[in-house]
C-alpha positions as CSV (number, residue, x, y, z in Angstrom):
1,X,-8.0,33.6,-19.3
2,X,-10.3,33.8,-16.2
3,X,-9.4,32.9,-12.9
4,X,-10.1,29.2,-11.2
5,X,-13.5,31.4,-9.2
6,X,-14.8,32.6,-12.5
7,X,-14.1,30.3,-15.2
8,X,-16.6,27.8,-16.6
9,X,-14.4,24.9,-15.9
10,X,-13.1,25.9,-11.9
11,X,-12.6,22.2,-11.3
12,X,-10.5,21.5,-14.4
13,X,-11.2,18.2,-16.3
14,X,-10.6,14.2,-15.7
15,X,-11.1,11.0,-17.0
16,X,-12.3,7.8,-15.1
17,X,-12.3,4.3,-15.7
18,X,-10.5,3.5,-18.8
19,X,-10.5,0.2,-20.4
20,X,-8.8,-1.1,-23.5
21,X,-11.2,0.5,-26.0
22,X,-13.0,3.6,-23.8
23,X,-12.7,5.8,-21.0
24,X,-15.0,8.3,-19.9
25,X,-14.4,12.2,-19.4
26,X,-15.4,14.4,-17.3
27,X,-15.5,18.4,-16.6
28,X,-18.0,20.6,-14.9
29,X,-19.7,23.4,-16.0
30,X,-19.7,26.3,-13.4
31,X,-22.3,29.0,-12.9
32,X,-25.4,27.1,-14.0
33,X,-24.4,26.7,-17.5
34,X,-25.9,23.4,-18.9
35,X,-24.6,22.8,-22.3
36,X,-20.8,22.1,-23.8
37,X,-18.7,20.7,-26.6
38,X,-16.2,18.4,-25.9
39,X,-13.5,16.9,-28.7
40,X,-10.8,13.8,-28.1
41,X,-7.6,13.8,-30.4
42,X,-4.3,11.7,-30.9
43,X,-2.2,15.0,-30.6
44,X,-2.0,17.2,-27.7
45,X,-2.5,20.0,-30.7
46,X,-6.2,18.5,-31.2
47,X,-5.1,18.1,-34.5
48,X,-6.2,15.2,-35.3
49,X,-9.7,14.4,-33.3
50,X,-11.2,10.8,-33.6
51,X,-14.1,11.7,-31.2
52,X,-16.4,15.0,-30.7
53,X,-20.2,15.7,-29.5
54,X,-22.4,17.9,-27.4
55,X,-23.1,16.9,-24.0
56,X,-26.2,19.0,-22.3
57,X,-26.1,18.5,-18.2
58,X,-28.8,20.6,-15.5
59,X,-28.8,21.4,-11.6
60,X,-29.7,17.1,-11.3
61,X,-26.2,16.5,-12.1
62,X,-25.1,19.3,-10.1
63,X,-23.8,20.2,-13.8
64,X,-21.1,17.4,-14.2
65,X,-20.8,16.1,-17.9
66,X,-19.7,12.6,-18.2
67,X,-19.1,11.4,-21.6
68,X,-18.2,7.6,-22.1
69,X,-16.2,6.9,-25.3
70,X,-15.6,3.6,-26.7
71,X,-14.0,2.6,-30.0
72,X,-10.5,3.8,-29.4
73,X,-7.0,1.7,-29.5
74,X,-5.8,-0.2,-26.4
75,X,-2.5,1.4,-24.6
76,X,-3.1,5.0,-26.6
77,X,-2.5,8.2,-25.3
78,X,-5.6,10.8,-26.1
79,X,-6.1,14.0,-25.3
80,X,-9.5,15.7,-24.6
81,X,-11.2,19.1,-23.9
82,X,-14.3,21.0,-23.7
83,X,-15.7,24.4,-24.7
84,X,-18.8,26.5,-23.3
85,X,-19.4,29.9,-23.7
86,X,-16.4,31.0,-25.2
87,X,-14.1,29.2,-22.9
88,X,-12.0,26.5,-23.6
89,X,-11.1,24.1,-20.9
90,X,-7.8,22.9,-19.8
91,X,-6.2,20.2,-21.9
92,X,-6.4,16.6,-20.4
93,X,-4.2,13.4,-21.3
94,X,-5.8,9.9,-20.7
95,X,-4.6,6.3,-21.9
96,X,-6.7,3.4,-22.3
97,X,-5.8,0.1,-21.1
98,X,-3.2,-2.5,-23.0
99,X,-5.1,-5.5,-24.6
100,X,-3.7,-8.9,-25.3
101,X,0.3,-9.2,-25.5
102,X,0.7,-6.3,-22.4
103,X,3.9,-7.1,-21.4
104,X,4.3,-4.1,-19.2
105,X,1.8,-1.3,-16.2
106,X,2.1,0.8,-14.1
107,X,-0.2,1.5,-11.5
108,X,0.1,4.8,-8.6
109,X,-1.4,4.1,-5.4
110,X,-3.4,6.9,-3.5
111,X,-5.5,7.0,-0.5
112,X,-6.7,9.5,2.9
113,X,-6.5,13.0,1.3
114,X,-7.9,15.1,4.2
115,X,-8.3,19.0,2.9
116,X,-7.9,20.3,6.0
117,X,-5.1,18.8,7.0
118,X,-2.1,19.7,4.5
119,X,-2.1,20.6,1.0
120,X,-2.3,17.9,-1.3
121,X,1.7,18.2,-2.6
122,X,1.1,13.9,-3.1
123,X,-1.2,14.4,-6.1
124,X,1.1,17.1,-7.7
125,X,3.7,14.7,-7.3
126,X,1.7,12.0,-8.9
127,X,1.2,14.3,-11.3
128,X,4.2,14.6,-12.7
129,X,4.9,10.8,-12.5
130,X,4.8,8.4,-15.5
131,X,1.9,5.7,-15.1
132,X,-0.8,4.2,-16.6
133,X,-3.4,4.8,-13.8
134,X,-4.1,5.9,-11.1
135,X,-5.8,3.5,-8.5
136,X,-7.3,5.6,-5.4
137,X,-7.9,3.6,-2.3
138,X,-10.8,5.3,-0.6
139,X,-11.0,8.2,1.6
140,X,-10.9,10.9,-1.4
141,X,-12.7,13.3,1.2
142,X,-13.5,13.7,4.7
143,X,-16.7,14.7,6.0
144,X,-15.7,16.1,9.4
145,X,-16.0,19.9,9.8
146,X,-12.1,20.4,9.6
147,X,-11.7,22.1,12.7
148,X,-8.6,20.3,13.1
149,X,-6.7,21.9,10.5
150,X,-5.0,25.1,9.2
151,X,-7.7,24.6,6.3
152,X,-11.1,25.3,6.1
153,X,-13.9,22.6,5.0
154,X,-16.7,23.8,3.1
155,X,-19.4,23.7,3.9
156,X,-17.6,23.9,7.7
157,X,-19.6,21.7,9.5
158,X,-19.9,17.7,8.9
159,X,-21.4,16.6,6.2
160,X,-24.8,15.1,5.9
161,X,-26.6,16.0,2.9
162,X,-26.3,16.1,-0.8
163,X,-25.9,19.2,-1.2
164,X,-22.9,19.1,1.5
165,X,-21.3,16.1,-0.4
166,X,-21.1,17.7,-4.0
167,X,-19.7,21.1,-1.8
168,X,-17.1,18.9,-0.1
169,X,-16.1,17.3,-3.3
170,X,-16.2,20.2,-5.1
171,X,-13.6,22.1,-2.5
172,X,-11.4,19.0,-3.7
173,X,-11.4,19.8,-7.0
174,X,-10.8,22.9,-7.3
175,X,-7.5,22.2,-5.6
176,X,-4.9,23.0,-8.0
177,X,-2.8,20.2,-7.1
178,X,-5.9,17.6,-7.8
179,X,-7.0,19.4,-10.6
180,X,-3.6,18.4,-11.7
181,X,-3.6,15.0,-10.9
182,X,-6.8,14.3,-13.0
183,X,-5.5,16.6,-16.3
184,X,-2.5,14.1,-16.6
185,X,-3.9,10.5,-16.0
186,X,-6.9,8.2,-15.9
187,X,-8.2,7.6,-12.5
188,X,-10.5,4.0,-10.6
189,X,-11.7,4.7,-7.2
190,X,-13.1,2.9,-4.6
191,X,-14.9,4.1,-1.2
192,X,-14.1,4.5,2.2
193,X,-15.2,5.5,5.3
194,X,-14.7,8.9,5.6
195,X,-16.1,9.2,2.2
196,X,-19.9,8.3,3.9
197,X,-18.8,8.8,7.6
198,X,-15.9,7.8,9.9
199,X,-16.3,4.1,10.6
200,X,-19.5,3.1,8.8
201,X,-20.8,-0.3,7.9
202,X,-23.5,-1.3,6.4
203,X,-25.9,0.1,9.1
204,X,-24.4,3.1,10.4
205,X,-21.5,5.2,11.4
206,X,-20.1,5.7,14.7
207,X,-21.0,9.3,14.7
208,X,-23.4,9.1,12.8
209,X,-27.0,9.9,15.3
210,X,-30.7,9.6,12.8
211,X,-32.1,12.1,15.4
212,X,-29.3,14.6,14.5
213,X,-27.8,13.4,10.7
214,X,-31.3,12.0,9.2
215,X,-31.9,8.6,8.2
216,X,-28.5,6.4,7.6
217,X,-30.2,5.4,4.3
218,X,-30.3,8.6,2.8
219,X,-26.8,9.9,3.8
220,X,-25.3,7.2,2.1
221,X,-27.5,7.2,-1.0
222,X,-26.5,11.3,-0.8
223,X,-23.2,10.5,-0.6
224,X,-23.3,7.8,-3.7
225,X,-25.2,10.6,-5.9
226,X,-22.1,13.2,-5.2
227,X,-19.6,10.3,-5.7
228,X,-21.4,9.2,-9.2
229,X,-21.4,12.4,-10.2
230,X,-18.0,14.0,-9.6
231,X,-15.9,10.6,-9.6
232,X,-18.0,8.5,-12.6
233,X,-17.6,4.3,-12.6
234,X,-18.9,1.7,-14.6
235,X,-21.4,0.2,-12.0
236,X,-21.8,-3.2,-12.5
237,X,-25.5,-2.3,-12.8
238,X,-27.1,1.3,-12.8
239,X,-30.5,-0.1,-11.0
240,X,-27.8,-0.8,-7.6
241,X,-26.0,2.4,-7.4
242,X,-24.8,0.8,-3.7
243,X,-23.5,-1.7,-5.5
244,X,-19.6,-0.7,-6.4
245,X,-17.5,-4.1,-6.5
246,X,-16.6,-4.6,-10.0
247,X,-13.3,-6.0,-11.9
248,X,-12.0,-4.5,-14.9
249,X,-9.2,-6.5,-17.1
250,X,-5.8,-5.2,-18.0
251,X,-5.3,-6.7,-21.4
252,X,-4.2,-10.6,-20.4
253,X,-1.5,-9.0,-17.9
254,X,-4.2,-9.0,-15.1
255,X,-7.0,-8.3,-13.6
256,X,-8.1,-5.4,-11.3
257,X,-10.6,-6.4,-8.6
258,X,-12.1,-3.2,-7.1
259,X,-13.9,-4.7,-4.0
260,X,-16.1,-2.5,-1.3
261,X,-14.9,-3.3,2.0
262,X,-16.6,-0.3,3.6
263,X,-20.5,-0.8,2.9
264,X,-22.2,-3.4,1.5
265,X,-21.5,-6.7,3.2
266,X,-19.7,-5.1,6.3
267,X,-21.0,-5.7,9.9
268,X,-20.7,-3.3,12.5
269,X,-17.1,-3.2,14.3
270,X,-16.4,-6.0,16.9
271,X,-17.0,-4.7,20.4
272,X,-19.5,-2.8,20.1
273,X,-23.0,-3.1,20.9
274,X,-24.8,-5.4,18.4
275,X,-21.9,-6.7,16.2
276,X,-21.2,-10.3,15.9
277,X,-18.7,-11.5,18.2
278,X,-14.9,-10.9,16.7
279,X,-14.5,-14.8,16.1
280,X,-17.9,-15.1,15.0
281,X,-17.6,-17.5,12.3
282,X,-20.0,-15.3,10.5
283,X,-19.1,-12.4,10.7
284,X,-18.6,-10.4,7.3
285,X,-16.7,-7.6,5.9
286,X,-17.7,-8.4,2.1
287,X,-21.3,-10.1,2.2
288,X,-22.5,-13.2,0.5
289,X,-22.9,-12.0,-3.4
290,X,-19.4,-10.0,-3.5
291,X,-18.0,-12.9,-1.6
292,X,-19.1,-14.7,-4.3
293,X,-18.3,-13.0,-6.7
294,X,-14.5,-12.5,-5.8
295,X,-14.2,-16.3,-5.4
296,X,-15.4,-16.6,-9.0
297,X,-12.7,-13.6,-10.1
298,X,-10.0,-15.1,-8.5
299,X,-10.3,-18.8,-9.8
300,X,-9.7,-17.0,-13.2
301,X,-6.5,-17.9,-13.7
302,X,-6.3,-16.7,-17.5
303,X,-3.8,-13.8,-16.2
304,X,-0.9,-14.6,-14.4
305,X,-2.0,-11.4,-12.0
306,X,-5.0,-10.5,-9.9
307,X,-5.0,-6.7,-7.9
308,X,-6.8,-7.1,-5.7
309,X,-7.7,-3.6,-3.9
310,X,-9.6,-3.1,-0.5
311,X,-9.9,0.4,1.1
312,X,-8.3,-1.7,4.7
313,X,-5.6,-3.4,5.0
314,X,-5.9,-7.2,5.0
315,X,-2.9,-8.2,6.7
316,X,-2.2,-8.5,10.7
317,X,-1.4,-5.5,12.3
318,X,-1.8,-6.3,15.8
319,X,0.5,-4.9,18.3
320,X,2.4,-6.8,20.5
321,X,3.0,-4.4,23.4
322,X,3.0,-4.9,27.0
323,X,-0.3,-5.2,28.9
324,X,-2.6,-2.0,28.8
325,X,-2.8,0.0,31.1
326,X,-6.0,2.2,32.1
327,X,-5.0,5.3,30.6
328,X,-2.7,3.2,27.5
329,X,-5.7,3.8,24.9
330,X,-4.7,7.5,25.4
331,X,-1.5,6.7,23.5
332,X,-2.4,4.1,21.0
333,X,-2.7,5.2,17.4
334,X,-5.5,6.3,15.2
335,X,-8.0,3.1,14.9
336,X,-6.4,1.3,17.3
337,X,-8.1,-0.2,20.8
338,X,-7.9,-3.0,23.0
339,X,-10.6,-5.8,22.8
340,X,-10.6,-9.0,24.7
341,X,-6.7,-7.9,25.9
342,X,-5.2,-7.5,22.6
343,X,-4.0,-4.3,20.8
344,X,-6.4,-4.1,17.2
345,X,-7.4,-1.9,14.7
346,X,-10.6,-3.3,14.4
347,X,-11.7,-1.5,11.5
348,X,-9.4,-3.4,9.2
349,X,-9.3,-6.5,8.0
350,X,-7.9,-7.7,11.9
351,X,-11.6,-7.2,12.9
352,X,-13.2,-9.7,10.2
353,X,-10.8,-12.8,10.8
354,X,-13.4,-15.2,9.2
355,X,-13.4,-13.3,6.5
356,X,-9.9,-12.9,6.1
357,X,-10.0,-16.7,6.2
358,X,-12.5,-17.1,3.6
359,X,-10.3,-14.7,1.6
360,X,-7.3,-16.7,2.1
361,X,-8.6,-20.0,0.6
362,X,-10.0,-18.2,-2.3
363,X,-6.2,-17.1,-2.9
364,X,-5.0,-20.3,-2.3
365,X,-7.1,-22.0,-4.6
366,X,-6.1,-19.5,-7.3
367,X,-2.2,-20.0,-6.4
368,X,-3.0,-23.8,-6.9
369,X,-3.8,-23.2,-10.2
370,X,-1.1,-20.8,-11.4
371,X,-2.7,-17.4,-10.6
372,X,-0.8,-14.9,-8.4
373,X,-2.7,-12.1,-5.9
374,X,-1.2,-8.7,-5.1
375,X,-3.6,-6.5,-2.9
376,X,-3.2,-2.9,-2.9
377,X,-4.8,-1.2,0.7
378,X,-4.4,2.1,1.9
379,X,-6.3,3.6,5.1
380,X,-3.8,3.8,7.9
381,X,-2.0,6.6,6.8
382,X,1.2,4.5,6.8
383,X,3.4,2.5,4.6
384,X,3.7,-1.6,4.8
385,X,5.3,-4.1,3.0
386,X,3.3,-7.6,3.9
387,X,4.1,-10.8,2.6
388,X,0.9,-12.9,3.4
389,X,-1.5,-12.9,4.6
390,X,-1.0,-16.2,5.7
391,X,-2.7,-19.4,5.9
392,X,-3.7,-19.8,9.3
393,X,-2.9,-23.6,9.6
394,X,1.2,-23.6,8.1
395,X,2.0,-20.0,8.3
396,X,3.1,-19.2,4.8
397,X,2.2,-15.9,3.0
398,X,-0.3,-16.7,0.0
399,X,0.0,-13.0,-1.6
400,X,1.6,-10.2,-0.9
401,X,0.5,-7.0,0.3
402,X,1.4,-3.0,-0.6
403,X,-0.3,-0.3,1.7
404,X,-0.1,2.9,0.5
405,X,0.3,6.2,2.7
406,X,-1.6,9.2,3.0
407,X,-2.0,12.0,0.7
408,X,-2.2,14.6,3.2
409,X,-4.5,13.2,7.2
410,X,-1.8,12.8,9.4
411,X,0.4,10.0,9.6
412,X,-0.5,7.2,11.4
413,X,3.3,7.8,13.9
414,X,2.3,11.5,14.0
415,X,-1.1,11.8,14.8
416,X,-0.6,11.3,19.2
417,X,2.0,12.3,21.5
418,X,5.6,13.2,20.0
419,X,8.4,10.5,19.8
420,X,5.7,7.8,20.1
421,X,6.2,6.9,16.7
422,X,9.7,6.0,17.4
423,X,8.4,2.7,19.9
424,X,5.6,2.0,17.1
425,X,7.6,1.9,14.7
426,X,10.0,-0.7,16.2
427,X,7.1,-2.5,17.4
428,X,5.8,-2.7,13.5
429,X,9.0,-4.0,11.6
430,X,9.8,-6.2,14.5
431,X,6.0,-8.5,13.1
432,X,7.4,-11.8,11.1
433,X,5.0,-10.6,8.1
434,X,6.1,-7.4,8.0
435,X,8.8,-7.2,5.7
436,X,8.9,-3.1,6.0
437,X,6.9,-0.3,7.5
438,X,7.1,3.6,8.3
439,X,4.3,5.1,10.3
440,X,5.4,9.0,9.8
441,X,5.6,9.5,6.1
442,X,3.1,10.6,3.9
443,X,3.4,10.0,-0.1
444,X,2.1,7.6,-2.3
445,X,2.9,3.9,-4.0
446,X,3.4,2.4,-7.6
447,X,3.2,-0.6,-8.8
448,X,4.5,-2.0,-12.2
449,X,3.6,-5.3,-13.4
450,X,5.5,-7.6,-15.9
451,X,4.7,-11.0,-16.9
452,X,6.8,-12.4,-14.3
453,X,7.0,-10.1,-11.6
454,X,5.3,-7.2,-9.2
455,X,7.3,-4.7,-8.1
456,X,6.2,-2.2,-5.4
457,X,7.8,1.0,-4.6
458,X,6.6,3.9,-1.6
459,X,7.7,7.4,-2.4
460,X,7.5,9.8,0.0
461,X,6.7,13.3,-0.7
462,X,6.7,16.5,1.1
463,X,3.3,17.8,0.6
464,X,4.5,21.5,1.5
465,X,7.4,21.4,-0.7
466,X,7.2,24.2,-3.5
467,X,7.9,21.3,-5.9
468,X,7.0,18.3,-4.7
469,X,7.8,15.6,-7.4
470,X,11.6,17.1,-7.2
471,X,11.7,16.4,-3.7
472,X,10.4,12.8,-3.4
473,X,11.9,9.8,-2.7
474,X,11.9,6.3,-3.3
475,X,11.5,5.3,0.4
476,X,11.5,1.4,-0.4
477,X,11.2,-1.3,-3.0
478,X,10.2,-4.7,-2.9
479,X,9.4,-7.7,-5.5
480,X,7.5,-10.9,-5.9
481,X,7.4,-13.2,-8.8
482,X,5.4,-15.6,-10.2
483,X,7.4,-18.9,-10.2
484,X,8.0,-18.2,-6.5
485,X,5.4,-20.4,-4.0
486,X,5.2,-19.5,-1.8
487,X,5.3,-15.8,-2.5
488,X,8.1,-14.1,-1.3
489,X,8.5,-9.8,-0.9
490,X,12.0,-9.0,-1.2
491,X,13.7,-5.9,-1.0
492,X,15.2,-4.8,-4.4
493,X,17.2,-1.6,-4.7
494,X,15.1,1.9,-4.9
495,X,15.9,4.4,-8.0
496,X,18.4,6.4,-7.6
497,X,16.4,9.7,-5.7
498,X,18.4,11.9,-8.0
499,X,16.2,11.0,-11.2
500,X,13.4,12.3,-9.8
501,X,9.9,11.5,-10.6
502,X,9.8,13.3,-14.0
503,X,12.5,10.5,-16.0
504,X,10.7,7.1,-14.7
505,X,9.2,6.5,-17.7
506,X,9.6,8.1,-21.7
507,X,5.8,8.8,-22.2
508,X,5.2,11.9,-24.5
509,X,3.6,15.3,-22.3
510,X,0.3,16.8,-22.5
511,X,1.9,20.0,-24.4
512,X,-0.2,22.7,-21.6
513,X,1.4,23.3,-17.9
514,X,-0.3,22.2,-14.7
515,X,-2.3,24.8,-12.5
516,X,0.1,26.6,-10.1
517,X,0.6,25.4,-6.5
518,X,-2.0,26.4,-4.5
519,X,-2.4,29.8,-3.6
520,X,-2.2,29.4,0.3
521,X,0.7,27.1,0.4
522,X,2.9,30.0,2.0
523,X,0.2,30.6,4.6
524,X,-0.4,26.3,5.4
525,X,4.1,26.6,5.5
526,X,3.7,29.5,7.7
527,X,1.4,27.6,10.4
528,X,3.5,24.0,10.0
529,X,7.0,26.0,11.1
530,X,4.7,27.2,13.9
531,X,3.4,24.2,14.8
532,X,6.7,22.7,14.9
533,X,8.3,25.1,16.6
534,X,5.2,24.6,19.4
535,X,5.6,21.0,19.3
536,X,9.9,21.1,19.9
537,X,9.0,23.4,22.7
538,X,6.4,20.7,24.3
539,X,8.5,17.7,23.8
540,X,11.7,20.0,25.2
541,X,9.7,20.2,28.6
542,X,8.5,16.7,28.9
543,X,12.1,15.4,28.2
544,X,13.9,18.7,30.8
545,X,11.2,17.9,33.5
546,X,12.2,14.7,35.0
547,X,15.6,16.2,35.0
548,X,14.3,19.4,36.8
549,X,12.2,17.2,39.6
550,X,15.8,15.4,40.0
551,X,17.0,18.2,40.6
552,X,14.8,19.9,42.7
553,X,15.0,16.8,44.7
554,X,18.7,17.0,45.4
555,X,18.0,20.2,46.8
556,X,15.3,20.0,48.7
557,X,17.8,16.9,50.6
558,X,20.8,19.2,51.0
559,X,18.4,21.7,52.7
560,X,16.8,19.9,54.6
561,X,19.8,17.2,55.7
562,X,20.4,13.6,55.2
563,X,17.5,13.0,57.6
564,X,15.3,15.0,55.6
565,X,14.7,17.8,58.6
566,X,15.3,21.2,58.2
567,X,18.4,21.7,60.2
568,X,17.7,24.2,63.8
């Protein structure tokens, strides 16, 4: 077989956006080629195909083939390839969605996966995990020039163009351990920031300079071509390719509301020059038509369930620490700043408090007529268990609230001065919503749904770990039900970490093994025990040098007498 550089398909195969009768499939063909057969069977042995074609693609779709099925059985297991040239791609496995009578689903929860960073040990974990789908909450790349990491970004600069999107996408998939994250299960995304550039709204970026970068405009319609080409949705219309809110049903079990909260409605973050004032009871984070439309969505109460996922998290995450000092933004965490005195991280949902509000009644209305909300955020690069948010007037939680960790950026706890994750992370648990958090763990979430209840369960993985879905661990588990108003979060007990990933669930295998770990993974391990190792030392010296000036103090006193005069 040839090797990941030279074959046809060097960034494997996936599928994307399944629904109870379709799904679609995707590969790409390397080296120019620009024509390919694909077949989907029952049977991991292909033996027994219900779907085959031709798919022709050219350098206009940076030679991605997307091929949308329909027709097929609801909560089925298929299995799909391609061929071209000679070559045979790797074997995927996909599912469709359950139709009317689901009773049981399983969704993973993945966000933030930084290249550069760490290896990307989450996904292969994920991987290896029994669920229906796999939801990713935003951030799938980064468009910095990874100069920050033991990895190198390609191209290795920031990213502007189109041509520098489908690279930078491209590096991702030909990561072995994403590569085997897409050959086992069907995949939904939504956008993020870092997937246009860090902090953008609707009108910019805050790095982003039209001088330097081009027109805003056409980076983000650059960076929507590369998206729609390597990670395919069913846009709600093809004529508005900005456009990326949509909802897609899960049988009459629930409904999964895919909002942007990075783009198309969002104003510029509060504080700086030209946004709307943070109470401004204008001020938007969704816009007027997906505003809309998600009020409509969630008065829907045909399901007992609506998931609804945003790429921030929705809940309060203000900290509560003592006044701010000049130099105190120096030790705050990623995102985080003070405005008007208080301690935000403005780019979440904290920064858009109408909104929030807006978004609150919406839920409440729903919960008035039966329907329960869970929303799924990721972003942070930490783990929270909310129950609310809350109404503003009476204080109780109307949904509850699962944010996921990162894949591989650095954890929120770990990203600043070490040890100071010890005082956040007190300062987190101790908020009345918070029912758990940890601010130093990557890893990633699942939810299952049943009829009656949501349960919502962190593991956290070791992305450097030689096997990754051997090592995890259930971190935390916690349920809400329907009957319950209102909705409560409470801790149930996690599996038993000795069962691994590999016997949650009794699904049969694709039949073909998963690309090998990633062939620098001893080098990235090398550089982390170095890093460490740096890191002990630094924190060995801040902790030994109030000691030392004690000390040298003492001394100093004994030398020079009680009066503090060298003796004649």
């Amino acid at each position: 077989m040839a090797s990941a550089e030279q074959s046809v398909f060097t960034h494997g195969v996936a599928s994307f956006e399944p629904t109870t009768s379709g799904v679609l499939l995707w590969t790409r063909l390397n080296g120019g080629r620009e024509h390919a057969e694909w077949q989907l069977s029952s049977d991991p042995g292909m033996r027994d195909v219900v779907a085959s074609g031709n798919a022709q693609t050219d350098h206009d779709r940076d030679h991605t083939v997307v091929i949308e099925i329909d027709g097929l059985e609801p909560a089925t297991e298929y299995w799909y390839r391609f061929t071209c040239g000679g070559e045979t791609s790797p074997l995927g496995r996909t599912l469709t969605l359950p139709g009317t009578g689901a009773e049981r689903f399983t969704i993973a929860t993945v966000c933030c996966s930084h290249y550069a960073i760490a290896p990307l040990g989450v996904y292969r974990a994920v991987a290896e995990t029994e669920v229906d789908l796999v939801l990713h909450l935003g951030d799938y790349i980064y468009e910095d020039d990874g100069s920050n990491g033991p990895r190198g970004h390609e191209p290795p600069r920031m990213i502007t163009s189109l041509d520098d999107y489908r690279r930078r996408i491209a590096q991702m998939r030909a990561d072995p351990d994403t590569r085997a994250l897409h050959q086992r299960h069907p995949m939904v995304t939504i956008w993020d920031d870092h997937d246009l550039a860090d902090n953008a709204w609707r009108t910019g970026a805050k790095k982003h300079d039209d001088d330097e970068h081009g027109p805003w405009p056409d980076r983000v319609a650059a960076a929507a071509q590369a998206r729609r080409e390597w990670l395919p949705s069913r846009l709600r219309s093809p004529d508005q390719p900005l456009v990326t809110w949509r909802s897609t049903a899960i049988g009459d079990l629930a409904e999964l509301l895919l909002l942007d909260t990075r783009y198309t409605g969002r104003d510029r973050q509060a504080g700086d020059d030209g946004s709307p004032d943070l109470d401004d009871p204008e001020r938007s984070l969704l816009g007027d038509e997906q505003r809309t439309w998600l009020r409509e969505r969630l008065a829907d109460v045909d399901r007992p369930w609506a998931i609804l996922a945003s790429g921030v998290v929705v809940n309060e995450i203000e900290l509560s620490w003592p006044p701010p000092l000049r130099w105190f933004n120096r030790m705050l965490p990623n995102g985080y700043a003070v405005l008007d005195g208080r301690i935000l991280h403005d780019d979440q949902w904290d920064g858009y408090p109408a909104e929030r509000d807006r978004l609150v009644r919406a839920v409440q209305d729903r919960a008035a007529h039966g329907g329960r909300t869970v929303i799924l955020s990721g972003d942070v690069h930490s783990s929270w268990a909310f129950a609310g948010p809350c109404d503003p007037d009476t204080g109780q939680a109307v949904a509850v609230e699962m944010t996921t960790p990162a894949v591989s950026s650095a954890a929120m706890g770990r990203a600043h001065y070490p040890g100071i994750w010890r005082i956040l992370d007190r300062a987190v648990n101790r908020l009345d919503h918070v029912r758990w958090a940890d601010v130093t763990e990557r890893g990633f979430g699942i939810l299952e749904l049943t009829r009656t209840a949501a349960t919502s369960t962190w593991w956290f993985v070791h992305p450097y770990a030689e096997d990754p879905a051997a090592d995890a661990v259930p971190a935390a588990t916690f349920r809400t039900t329907v009957e319950e108003w209102p909705p409560r979060f409470e801790p149930v007990e996690p599996a038993d970490p000795a069962d691994g990933l590999r016997s949650t669930g009794d699904r049969r295998r694709a039949s073909e093994p998963l690309p090998a770990r990633p062939a620098d993974l001893g080098r990235l391990r090398s550089r982390r025990r170095m890093r460490l190792a740096a890191e002990a030392t630094a924190w060995t010296v801040v902790c030994l040098a109030p000691v030392a000036l004690v000390a040298a103090i003492v001394r100093w006193r004994r030398n020079t007498g009680s009066g503090g005069r060298r003796p004649y």
